[in-house]
Phi, psi and omega in degrees: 000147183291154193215121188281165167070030163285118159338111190307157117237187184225164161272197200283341182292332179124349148307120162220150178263182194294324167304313163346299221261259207289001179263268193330341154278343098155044152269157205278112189281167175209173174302141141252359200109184207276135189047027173219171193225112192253154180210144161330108169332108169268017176242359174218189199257109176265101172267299203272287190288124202232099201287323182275143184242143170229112191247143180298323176291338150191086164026037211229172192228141133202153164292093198288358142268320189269349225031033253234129177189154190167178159297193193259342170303323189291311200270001169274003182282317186300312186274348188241030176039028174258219169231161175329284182335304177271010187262316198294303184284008145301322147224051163279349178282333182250046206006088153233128176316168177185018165313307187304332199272327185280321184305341175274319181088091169292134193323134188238150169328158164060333182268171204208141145234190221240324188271213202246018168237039181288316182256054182272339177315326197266329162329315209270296195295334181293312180320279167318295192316298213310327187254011167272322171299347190261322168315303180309309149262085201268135193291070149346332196249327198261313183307278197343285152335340182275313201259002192229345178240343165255359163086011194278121187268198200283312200307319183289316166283003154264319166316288222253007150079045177290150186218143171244127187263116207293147184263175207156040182016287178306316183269354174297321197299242275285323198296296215299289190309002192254324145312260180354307211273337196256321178228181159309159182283297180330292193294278188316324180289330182288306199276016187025074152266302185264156187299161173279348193249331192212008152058023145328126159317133131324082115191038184282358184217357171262101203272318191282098204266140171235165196264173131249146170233169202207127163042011166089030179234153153282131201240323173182199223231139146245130183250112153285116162358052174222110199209134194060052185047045172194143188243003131313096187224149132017124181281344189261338184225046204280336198189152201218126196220147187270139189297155190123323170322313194311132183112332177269154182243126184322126172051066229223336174273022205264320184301340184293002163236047182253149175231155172315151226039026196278160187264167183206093193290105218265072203264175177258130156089144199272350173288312183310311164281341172293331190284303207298338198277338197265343182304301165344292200278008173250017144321156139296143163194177201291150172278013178256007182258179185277181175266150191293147207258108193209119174242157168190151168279141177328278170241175165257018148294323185296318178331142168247187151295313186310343166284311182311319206277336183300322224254013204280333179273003157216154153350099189239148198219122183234097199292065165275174182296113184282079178211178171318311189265356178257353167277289188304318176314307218259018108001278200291339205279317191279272167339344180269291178339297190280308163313315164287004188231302190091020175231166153266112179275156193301177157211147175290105185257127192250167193277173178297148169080305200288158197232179180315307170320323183315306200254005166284336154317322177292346177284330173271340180282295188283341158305305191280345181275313200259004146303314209271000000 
């Protein structure tokens, strides 16, 4: 266990990275894979499995149970029970170099970069409201559709930080003013939290929302259809997602604790991947092994080649939809796959019109039929 207010040492540059760091706090490490370090979760109560991945190459964290992720300032904040801010001049005090970390930037009002994480600030705080507000006040109609028609339990909707925006005339003013109030209008319309023309919340009727991530930053927003207590909507207009997207692959930061040849499953669309990664991980299996390796595209439009060539180094498996367009991608996917590998990838074969969600539902029907 870590011991707050222990004395730094830096290397000779003056630097120290994060593993660094949690070994001189004197918590206990395991492999994590290349260039990472695994530990007891210190944002949730972690005993047995040791959940936080701590990676050396920027300095960065997450939890693969609570989802719990940041820098190395957020997690020595954690362990010295301050904020990020005064964890940084804490440890500038102790002449540790900390440059890499202002160079990475926590987002600040106004400032722009160049990569898909410009706006995860503005991402993170729009995020947290929804969902200190959704504790307080929980969308009773809306949960009930996350769990009784997508199969999710609340731990898998806490993992993956889904959030709802509560509905309302009155309560859209608070979200929007509550913004407002942190960043520019301009800057929320560039990160399409607000519409660009009539400066409107963006997700006013697709209320039920998911983060994306990227490299543990929020890169952007997908918005489900649910408005007036019904998730029935128009097919053209099921869901509405902020620019940029093409390409991330839905929970994609899970390979980095993946090693070659490892198997890996490849679904369309982030419920489908949230129902598949969590049915997984409630196999039984040993606790020193990873977590099952469960990915997805966005949409199957969304695919590039440049996702295949990421996935060319593992046991690739691909659970799309047994419909037209879930035939044909994942086609075009096994044939790209196989030219770059010289192997063939699997596929999950689903009954006709079903999708992943289909069928672990059926799976519950039938579990439950052969309890009576």
């Amino acid at each position: 266990m870590g011991k707050q207010g222990k004395s730094l040492k830096t290397q000779e540059s003056g630097e120290l990275d994060i593993i660094e760091l949690a070994e001189q706090l004197g918590f206990r490490l395991s492999p994590g894979g290349q260039g990472a370090k695994k530990m007891l979760c210190i944002f949730h109560q972690d005993t047995k499995t040791p959940n936080l991945t701590l990676y050396r190459d920027n300095d960065r964290f997450y939890c693969f149970a609570c989802g719990a992720m940041g820098y190395i300032e957020e997690f020595y904040a954690k362990v010295e029970g301050i904020t990020p801010e005064q964890a940084i001049a804490k440890l500038q005090g102790q002449n540790i170099d900390i440059k890499r970390t202002q160079a990475r930037g926590l987002h600040r009002q106004g400032q722009t970069t160049q990569d898909r994480g410009q706006y995860s600030e503005v991402y993170k705080v729009f995020i947290d409201y929804l969902r200190e507000q959704n504790k307080s006040k929980p969308d009773i109609e809306a949960l009930n559709y996350l769990h009784k028609v997508r199969l999710l339990t609340d731990e898998t909707i806490e993992l993956f930080k889904i959030c709802i925006l509560p509905e309302g005339k009155r309560e859209y003013q608070k979200v929007k003013k509550y913004m407002t109030d942190r960043f520019a209008v301009e800057e929320l319309q560039k990160a399409g939290i607000l519409q660009k023309h009539n400066t409107q919340i963006r997700f006013l009727r697709h209320r039920i929302i998911i983060p994306v991530t990227e490299n543990f930053q929020y890169i952007g927003l997908k918005g489900r259809y649910y408005y007036k207590r019904t998730a029935q909507a128009p097919e053209s207009r099921k869901y509405t997602t902020t620019a940029g997207l093409r390409g991330v692959l839905f929970n994609g930061d899970i390979l980095k604790t993946a090693d070659p040849g490892d198997r890996v499953i490849l679904c369309e669309g982030e419920f489908d991947t949230m129902v598949c990664y969590q049915e997984q991980r409630r196999k039984p299996r040993d606790p020193d092994k990873k977590e099952p390796v469960v990915i997805g595209v966005l949409s199957t439009s969304y695919w590039t080649e440049e996702n295949i060539r990421r996935l060319s180094g593992f046991k690739l498996v691909v659970a799309f939809d047994n419909d037209t367009a879930g035939n044909r991608e994942r086609e075009k996917i096994q044939k790209l796959y196989e030219s770059l590998t010289g192997e063939k990838a699997g596929y999950i074969e689903l009954p006709a019109g079903c999708d992943i969600t289909d069928y672990y539902r059926s799976q519950k029907i039938g579990q439950q039929k052969n309890k009576v």
